[in-house]
C-alpha positions as CSV (number, residue, x, y, z in Angstrom):
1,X,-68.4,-88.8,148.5
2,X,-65.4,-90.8,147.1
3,X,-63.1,-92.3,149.3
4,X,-59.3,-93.9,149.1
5,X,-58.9,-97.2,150.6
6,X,-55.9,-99.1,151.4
7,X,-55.8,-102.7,150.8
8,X,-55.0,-105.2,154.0
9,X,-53.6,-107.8,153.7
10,X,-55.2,-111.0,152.2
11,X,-58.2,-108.5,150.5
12,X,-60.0,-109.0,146.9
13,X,-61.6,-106.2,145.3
14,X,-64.9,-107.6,145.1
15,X,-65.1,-108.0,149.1
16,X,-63.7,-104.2,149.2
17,X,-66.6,-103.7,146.9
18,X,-69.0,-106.0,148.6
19,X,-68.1,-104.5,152.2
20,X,-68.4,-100.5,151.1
21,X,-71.3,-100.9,148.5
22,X,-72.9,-103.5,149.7
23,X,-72.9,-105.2,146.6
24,X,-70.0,-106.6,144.3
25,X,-72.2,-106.6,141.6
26,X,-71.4,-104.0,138.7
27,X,-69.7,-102.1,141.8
28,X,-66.2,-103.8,141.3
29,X,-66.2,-103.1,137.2
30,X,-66.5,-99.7,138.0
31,X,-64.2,-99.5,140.8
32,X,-61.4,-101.4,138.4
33,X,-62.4,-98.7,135.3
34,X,-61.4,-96.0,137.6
35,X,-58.7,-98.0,139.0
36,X,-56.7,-99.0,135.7
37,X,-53.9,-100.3,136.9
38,X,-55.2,-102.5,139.8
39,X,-55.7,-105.0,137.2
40,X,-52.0,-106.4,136.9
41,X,-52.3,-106.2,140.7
42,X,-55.3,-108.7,141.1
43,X,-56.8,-110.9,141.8
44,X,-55.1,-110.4,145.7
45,X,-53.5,-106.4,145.7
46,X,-50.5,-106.1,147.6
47,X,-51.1,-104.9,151.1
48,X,-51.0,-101.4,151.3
49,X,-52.4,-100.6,147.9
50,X,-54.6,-97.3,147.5
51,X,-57.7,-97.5,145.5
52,X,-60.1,-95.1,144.9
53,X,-63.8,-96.1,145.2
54,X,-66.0,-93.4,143.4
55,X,-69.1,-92.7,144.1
56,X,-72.0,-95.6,142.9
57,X,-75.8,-95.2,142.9
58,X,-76.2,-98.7,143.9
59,X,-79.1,-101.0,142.4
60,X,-80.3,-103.3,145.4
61,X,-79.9,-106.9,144.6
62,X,-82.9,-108.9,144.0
63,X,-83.4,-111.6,146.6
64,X,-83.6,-115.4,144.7
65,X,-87.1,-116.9,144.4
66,X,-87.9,-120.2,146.1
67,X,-90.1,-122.1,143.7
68,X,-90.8,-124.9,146.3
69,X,-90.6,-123.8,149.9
């Protein structure tokens, strides 16, 4: 279900990203495409700011290979 989030204080959109989706990878494109106008807000929003996180089918991350262990 999509949610509406308001920024804190301090907060980047990828750690909103990383913290709901679990990932800020590909998450926080989306989340500024549906947020247009959090661009000339970035890269720290304004406390207080609403943005709207839509719903993501999130990829999982693949975990980095250690050649030599």
């Amino acid at each position: 279900m999509p949610s509406l989030y308001r920024t804190q204080q301090g907060e980047m959109i990828d750690e909103i990203c990383w913290r709901h989706y679990g990932t800020s990878v590909g998450t926080t494109e989306i989340v500024f495409e549906y947020n247009r106008d959090l661009a000339e807000k970035c890269p720290v929003p304004v406390a207080g700011t609403l943005i709207f996180l839509p719903v993501i089918d999130v990829v999982p991350q693949r975990h980095a290979t250690r050649l030599w262990e």
